[in-house]
C-alpha positions in Angstrom: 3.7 -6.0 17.6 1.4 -7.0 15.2 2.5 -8.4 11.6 0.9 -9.4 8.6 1.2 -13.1 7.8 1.4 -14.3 4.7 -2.0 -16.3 5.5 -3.7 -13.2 6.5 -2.5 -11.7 3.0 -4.2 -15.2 1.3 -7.3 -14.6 3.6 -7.9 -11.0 2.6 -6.9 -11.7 -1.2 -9.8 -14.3 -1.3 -12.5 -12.2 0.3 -11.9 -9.3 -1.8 -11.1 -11.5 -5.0 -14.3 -13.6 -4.3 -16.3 -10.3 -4.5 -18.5 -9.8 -7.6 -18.8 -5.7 -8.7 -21.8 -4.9 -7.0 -20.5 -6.3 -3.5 -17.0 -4.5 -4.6 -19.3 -1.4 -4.4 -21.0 -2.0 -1.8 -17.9 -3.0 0.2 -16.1 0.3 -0.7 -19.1 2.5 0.3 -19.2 0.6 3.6 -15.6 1.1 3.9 -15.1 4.8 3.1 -17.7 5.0 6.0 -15.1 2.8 7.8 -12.2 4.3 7.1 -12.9 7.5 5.2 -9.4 9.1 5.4 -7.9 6.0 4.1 -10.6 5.6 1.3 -9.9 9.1 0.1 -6.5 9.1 0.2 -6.6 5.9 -2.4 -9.5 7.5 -4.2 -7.3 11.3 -4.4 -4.2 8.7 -5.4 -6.0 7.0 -8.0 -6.5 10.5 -10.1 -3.2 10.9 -11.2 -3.3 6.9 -12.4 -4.6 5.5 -15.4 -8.2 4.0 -15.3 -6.7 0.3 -14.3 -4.4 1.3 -12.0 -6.4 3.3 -10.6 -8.8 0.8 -9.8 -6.1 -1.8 -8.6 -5.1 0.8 -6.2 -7.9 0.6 -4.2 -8.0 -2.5 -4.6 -4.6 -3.3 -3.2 -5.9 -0.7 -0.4 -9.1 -3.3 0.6 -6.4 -6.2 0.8 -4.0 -4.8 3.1 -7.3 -3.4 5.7 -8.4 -7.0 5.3 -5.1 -8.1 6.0 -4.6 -6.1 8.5 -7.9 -7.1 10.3 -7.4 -10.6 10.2 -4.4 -10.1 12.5 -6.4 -7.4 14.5 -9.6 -7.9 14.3 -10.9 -4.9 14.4 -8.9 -1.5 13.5 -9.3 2.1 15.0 -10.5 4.6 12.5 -7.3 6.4 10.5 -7.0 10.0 11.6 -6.2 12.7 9.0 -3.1 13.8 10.6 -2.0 9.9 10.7 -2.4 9.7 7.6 -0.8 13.3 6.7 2.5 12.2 9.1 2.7 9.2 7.2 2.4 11.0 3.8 5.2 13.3 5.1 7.7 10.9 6.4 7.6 8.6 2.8 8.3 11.7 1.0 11.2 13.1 3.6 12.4 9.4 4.1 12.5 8.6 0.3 14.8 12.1 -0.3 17.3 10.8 2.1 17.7 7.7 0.3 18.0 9.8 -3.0 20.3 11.6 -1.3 22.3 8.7 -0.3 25.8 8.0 -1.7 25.0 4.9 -2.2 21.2 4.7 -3.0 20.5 1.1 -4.0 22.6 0.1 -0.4 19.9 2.7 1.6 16.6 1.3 -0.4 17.7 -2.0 0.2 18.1 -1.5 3.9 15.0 0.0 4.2 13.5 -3.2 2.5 15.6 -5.7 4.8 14.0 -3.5 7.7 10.2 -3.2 7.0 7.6 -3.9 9.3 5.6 -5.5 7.1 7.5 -8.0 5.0 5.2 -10.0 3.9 2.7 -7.4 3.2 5.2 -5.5 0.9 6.4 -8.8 -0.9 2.7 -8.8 -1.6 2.9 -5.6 -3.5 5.8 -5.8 -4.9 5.1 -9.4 -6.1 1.6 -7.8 -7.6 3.3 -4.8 -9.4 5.5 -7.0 -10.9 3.0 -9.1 -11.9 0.5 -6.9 -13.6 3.8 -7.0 -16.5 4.9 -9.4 -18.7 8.5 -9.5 -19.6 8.3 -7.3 -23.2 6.4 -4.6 -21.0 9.7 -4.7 -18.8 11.9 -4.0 -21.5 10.2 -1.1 -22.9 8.3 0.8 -20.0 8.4 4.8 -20.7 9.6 6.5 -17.7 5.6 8.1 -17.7 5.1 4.3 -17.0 7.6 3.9 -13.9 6.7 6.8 -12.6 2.8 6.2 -12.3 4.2 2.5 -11.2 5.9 4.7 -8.2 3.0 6.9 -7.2 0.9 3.4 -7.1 3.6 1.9 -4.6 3.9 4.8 -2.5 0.0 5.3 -2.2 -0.1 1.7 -1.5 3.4 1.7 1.1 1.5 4.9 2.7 -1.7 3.3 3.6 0.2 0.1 4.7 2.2 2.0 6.9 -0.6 4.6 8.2 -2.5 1.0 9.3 0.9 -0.4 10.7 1.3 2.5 13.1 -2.5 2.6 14.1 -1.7 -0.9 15.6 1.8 -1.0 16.8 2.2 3.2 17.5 6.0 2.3 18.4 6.6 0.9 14.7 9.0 3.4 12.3 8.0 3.9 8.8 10.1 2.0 6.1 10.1 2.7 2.2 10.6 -0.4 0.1 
């Protein structure tokens, strides 16, 4: 099975982060050639965003292929129904934990469970970061929200890229 390691993550994080915005754009034109179903799908998620998170989305999205492709080297392209079974079983998956009895108990066991941990600390770590602590305290539920459909977009593609490489992994919401 093939993880993420948290040097792959720094690895990937410097290469995109060392980019300057023409090579961004170059990079995400070469990419969308790449991976065009992944591209889209963090392209189609960004609409719904503001402008910045919107552009941290895809963002995020080159990290996690980079990180994935240090591990991997090289990564098969992303079919659309992948990609639309994975969209599927985040939605379905995160119900069920809404429907729990005892939701914070199911989330966290999805968490404790991932495939990925160390890629999904790296989100998590970043979402929390973009906020400073007086944002914390007075984030509208507009705000939460978007912060949600940023994570899932972002938990989607990870997942979409973990199945690609190990097709016996389950998905797991964080």
């Amino acid at each position: 099975m093939i993880v993420v390691s948290e040097k792959s993550i720094d690895k990937a994080f410097d290469i995109i982060n060392d980019l300057n915005d023409d090579e961004v754009q170059n990079y995400i034109d070469n990419s969308a050639k790449e991976q065009p179903n992944i591209i889209g799908f963090a392209m189609a998620s960004g609409q719904d965003l503001s402008p910045d998170l919107s552009e941290d989305l895809l963002y995020y999205t080159l990290i996690i292929w980079e990180a994935f492709k240090a591990e991997a080297g090289k990564i098969p392209q992303i079919s659309e129904d992948l990609l639309e079974e994975k969209i599927e079983a985040y939605y379905s998956k995160l119900e069920e934990i809404e429907a729990s009895q005892d939701m914070e108990a199911a989330a966290l066991e999805e968490i404790n469970s991932n495939n990925q941990p160390a890629l999904m600390s790296f989100i998590v770590t970043q979402i929390m970061d973009e906020r400073d602590e007086e944002e914390e305290k007075n984030l509208s539920e507009a705000a939460i929200s978007e912060e949600g459909s940023f994570f899932a977009a972002l938990q989607i593609i990870a997942d979409t890229f973990d199945a690609a490489l190990n097709p016996e992994s389950k998905l797991r919401i964080v």
